[in-house]
Backbone bond lengths (Angstrom), bond angles and torsions (degrees), N, CA, C in turn:
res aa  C-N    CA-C-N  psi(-1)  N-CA   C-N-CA  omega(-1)  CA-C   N-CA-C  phi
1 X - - - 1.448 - - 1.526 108.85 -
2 X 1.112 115.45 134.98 1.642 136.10 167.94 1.337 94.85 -24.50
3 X 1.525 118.21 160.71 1.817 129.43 134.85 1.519 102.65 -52.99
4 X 1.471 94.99 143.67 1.681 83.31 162.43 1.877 100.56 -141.84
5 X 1.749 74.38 122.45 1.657 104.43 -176.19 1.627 118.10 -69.31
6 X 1.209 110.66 163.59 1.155 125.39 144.51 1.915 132.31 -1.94
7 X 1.246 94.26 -82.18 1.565 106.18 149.63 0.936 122.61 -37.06
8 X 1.748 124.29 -76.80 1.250 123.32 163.50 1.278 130.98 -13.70
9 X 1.129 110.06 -69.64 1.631 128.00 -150.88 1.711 84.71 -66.87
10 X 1.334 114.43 -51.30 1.742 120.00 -166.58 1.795 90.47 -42.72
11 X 1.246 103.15 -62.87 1.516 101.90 -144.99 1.865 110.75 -71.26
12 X 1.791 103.18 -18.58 1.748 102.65 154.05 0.997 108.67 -39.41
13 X 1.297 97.45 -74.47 1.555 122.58 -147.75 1.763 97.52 -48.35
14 X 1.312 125.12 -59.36 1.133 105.66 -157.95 2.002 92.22 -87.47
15 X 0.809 139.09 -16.13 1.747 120.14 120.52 1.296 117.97 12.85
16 X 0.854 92.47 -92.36 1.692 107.92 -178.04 1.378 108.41 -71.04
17 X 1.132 147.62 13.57 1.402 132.62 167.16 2.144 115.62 93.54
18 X 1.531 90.97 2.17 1.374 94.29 174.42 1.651 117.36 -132.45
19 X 1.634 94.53 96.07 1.678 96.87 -178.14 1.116 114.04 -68.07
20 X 1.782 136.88 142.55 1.439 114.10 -161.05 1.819 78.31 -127.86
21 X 1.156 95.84 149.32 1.368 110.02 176.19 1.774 131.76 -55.04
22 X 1.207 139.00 159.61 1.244 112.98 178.18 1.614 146.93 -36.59
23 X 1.529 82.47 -42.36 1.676 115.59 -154.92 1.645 104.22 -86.37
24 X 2.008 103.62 -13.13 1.459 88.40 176.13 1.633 117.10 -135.39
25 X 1.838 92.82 44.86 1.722 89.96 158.96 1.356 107.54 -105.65
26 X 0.861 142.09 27.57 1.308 126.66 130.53 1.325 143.90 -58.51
27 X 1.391 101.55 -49.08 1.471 122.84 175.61 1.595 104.70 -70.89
28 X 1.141 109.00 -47.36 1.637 120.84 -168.37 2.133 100.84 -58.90
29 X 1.391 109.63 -41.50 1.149 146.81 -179.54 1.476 86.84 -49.11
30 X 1.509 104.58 -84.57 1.688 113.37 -173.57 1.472 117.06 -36.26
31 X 1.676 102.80 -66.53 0.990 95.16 156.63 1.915 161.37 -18.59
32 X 1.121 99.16 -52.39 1.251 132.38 -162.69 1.807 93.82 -83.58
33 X 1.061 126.75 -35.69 1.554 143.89 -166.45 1.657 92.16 -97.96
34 X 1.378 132.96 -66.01 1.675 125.40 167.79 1.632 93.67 -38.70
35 X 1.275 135.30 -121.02 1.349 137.36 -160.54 1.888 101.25 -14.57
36 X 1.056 135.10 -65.26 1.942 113.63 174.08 1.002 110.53 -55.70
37 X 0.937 141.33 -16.51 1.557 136.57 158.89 0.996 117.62 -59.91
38 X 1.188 122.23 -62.10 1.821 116.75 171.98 1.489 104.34 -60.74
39 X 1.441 113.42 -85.58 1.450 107.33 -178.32 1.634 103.29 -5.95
40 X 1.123 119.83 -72.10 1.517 120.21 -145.12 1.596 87.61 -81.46
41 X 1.242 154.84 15.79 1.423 139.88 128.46 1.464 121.38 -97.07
42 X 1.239 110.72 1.66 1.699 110.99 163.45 2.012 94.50 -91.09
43 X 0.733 155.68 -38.82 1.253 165.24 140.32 1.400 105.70 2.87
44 X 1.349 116.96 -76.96 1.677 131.80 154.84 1.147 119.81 -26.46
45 X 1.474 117.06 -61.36 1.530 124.10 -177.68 2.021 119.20 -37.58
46 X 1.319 110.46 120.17 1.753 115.11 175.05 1.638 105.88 -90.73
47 X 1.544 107.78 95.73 1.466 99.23 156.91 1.011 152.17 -50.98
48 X 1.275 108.08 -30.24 1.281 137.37 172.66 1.125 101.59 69.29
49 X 1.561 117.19 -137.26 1.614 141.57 171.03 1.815 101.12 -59.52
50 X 1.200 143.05 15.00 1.342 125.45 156.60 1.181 125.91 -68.34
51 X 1.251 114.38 126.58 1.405 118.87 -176.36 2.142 112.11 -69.65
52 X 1.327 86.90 154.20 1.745 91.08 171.64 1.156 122.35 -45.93
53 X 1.805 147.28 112.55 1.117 137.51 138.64 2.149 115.38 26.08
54 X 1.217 82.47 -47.45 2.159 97.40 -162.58 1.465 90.72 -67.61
55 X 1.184 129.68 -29.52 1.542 134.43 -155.01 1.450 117.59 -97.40
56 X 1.696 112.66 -16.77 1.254 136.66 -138.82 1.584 81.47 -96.42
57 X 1.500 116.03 149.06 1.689 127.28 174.96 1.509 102.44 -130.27
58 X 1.216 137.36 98.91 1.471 125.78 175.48 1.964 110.95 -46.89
59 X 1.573 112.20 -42.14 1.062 128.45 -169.63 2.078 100.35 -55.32
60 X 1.525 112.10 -0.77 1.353 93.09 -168.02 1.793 119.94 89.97
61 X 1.455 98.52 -12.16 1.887 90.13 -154.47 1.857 102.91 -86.95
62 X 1.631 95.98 3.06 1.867 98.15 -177.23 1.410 99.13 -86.58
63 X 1.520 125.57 3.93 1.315 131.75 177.68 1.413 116.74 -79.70
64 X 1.370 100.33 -25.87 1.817 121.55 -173.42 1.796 95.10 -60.93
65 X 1.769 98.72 169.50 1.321 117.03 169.24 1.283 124.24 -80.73
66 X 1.895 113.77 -7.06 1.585 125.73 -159.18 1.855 102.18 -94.38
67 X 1.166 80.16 136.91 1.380 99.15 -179.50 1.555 125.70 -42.91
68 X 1.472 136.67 141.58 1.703 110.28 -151.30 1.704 92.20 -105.85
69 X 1.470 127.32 147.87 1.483 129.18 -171.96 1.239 111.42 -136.80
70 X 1.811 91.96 144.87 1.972 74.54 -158.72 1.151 99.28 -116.04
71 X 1.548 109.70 165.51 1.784 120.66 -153.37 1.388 78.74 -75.03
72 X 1.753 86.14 162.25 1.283 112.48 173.40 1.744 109.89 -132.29
C-alpha cells in the first residue's frame, strides 16, 4: 500500500463524514501510516494453537478442564 499523505488522509476523512481541519492532516496523516505499520506486523504474527480472544479468562479459569459457554 501507498504512503498515505496529508492529502490523503483529508480527503478519507471527510469520506467518512469527518472533515478534519487544516492544521491536523498531518498528524492525522502520521498517524494513520503508524497504525499500518503495526497492523501489517501483527499480520506476520503465527498463532498457532491460540485460542480466540471469546475463550480467553483473565481469572485463569480457560485453564480448567470445564467446558467453555458462551454468554447469552
Amino acid at each position: 500500500m501507498p504512503a498515505l499523505g496529508p492529502p490523503d488522509t483529508a480527503r478519507w476523512a471527510a469520506h467518512c463524514g469527518l472533515p478534519l481541519p487544516a492544521d491536523r492532516h498531518d498528524v492525522v496523516a502520521a498517524t494513520a501510516r503508524h497504525i499500518h505499520s503495526v497492523v501489517s506486523v501483527l499480520r506476520e504474527l503465527d498463532f498457532g494453537d491460540v485460542p480466540p480472544a471469546a475463550a480467553y479468562r483473565a481469572d485463569g479459569a480457560h485453564q480448567e478442564e470445564e467446558p467453555l459457554h458462551a454468554a447469552l
